[in-house]
C-alpha positions as CSV (number, residue, x, y, z in Angstrom):
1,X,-7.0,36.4,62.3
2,X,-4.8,33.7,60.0
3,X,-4.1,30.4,62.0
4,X,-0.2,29.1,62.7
5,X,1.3,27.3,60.2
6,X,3.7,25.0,61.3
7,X,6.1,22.2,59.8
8,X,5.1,18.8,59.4
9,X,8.0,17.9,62.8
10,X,6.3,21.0,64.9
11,X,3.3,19.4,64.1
12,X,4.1,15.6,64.7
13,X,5.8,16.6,68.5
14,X,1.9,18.5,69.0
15,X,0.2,15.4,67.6
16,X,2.4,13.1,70.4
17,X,2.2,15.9,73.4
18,X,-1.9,15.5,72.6
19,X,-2.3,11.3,72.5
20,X,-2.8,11.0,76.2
21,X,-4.9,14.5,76.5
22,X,-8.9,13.9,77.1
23,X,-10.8,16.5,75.6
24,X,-11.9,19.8,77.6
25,X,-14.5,21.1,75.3
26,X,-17.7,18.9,74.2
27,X,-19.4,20.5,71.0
28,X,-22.9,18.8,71.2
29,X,-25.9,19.0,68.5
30,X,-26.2,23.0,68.6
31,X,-22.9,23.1,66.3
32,X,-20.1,25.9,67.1
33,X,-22.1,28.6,68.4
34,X,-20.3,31.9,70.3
35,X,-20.4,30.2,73.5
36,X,-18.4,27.1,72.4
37,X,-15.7,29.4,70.8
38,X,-15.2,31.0,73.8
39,X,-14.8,28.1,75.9
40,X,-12.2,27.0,73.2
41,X,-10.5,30.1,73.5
42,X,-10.6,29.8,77.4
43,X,-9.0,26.4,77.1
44,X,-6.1,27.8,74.9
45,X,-5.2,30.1,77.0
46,X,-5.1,27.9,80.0
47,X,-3.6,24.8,78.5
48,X,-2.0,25.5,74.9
49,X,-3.1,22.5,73.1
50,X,-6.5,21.0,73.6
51,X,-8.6,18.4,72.5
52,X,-12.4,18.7,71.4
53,X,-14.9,16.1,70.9
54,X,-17.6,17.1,68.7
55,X,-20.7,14.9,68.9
56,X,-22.3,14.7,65.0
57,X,-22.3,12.3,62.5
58,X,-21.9,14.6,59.1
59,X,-17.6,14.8,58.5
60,X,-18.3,18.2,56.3
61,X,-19.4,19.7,59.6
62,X,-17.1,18.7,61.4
63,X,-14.1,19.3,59.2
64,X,-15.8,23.3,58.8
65,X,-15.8,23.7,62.8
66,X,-12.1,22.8,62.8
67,X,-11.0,25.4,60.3
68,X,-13.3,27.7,61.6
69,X,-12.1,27.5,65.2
70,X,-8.6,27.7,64.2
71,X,-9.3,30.7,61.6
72,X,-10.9,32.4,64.3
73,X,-9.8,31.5,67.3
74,X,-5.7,32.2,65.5
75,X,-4.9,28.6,66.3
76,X,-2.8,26.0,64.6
77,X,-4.8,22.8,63.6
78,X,-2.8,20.0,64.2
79,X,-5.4,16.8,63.8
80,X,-8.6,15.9,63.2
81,X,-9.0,12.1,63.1
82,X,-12.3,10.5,63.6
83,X,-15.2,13.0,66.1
84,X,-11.7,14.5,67.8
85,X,-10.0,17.7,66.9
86,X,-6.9,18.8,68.3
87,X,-5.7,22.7,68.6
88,X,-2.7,24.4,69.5
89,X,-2.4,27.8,70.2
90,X,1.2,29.4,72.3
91,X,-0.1,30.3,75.8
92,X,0.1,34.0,76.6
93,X,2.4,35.4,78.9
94,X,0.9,35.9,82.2
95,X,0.9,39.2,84.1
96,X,2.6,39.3,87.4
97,X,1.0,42.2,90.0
98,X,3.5,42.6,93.0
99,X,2.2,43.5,95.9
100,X,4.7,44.8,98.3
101,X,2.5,44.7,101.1
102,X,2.1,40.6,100.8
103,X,3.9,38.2,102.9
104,X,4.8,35.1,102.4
105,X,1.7,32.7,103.1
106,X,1.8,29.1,104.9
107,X,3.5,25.9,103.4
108,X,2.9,22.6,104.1
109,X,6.5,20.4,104.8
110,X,6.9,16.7,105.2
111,X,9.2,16.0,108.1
112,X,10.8,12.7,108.1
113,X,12.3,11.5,111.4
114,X,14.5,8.3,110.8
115,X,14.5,5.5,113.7
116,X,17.6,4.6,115.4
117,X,17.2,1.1,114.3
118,X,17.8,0.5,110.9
119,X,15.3,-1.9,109.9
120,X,12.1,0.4,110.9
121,X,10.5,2.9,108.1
122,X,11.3,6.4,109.1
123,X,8.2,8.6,110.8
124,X,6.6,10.7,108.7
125,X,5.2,14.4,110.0
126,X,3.1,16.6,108.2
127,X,4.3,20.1,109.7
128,X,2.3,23.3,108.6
129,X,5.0,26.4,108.1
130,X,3.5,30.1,108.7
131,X,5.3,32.9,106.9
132,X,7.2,34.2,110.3
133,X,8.1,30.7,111.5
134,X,11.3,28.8,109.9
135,X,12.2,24.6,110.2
136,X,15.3,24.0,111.8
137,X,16.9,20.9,110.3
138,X,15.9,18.6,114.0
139,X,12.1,19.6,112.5
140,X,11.3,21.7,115.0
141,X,9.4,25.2,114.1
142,X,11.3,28.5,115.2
143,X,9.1,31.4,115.1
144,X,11.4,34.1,113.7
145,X,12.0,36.8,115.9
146,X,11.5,40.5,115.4
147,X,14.2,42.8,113.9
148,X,16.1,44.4,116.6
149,X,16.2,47.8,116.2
150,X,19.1,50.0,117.1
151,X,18.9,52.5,120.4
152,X,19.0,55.5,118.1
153,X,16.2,54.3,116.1
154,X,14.2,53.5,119.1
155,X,14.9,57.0,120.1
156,X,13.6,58.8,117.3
157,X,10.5,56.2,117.4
């Protein structure tokens, strides 16, 4: 697969977005071998654009792994400056299952309850919300109650 070319101002916004990134993939002294490319590849498709350190002396080398990662790996190479290489690649859209059967799962909510003197800090709840219970805005917990079915319904039933 070819790598992404990009413009020099694609490029320089990818080199900015990457200063304060540490690196997520450590190439040591066995070089680029299949396991390394795919925890690159993992890293892609997880975060975008990535930094890797590679640990060897020889530049050759390590200028070789960077073109080779990006060749094969169909990412664009956006720096290599001293043992660090930096990759981009556009993350993949993720799939979405729905499962109709699911309900909606418990949320944790901060409930602030302000003093009626001013000068105190308000007091500060951590409330645990289940998928049938609501927060009224006093911060109290309703439990919601079951539909109400009408008598014709409840008939048939």
């Amino acid at each position: 697969m070819p790598q992404i070319q990009l413009t020099p101002a694609e490029r320089r916004e990818h080199r900015a977005n990457a200063h304060h990134l540490d690196p997520v993939v450590l190439i040591g002294g066995d070089g680029l071998t299949p396991a390394v490319q795919k925890e690159v590849n993992a890293a892609l498709n997880a975060h975008g654009l990535i930094k890797v350190r590679v640990f060897g002396d020889d530049r050759a080398a390590r200028e070789a792994m960077y073109q080779q990662l990006a060749t094969d790996l169909n990412a664009a190479p956006i720096q290599h400056i001293g043992k660090l290489l930096v990759l981009w690649r556009p993350i993949p859209p993720k799939e979405k299952t729905v499962d109709e059967d699911r309900k909606p799962g418990p949320r944790d909510v901060k409930v602030l309850k302000f003093s009626k003197r001013g000068g105190q800090r308000p007091e500060v709840k951590q409330l645990r919300v289940l998928g049938n219970q609501r927060l009224t805005p006093g911060g109290q917990i309703k439990r919601a109650k079951p539909k109400q079915k009408s008598v014709k319904k409840r008939q048939a039933d």
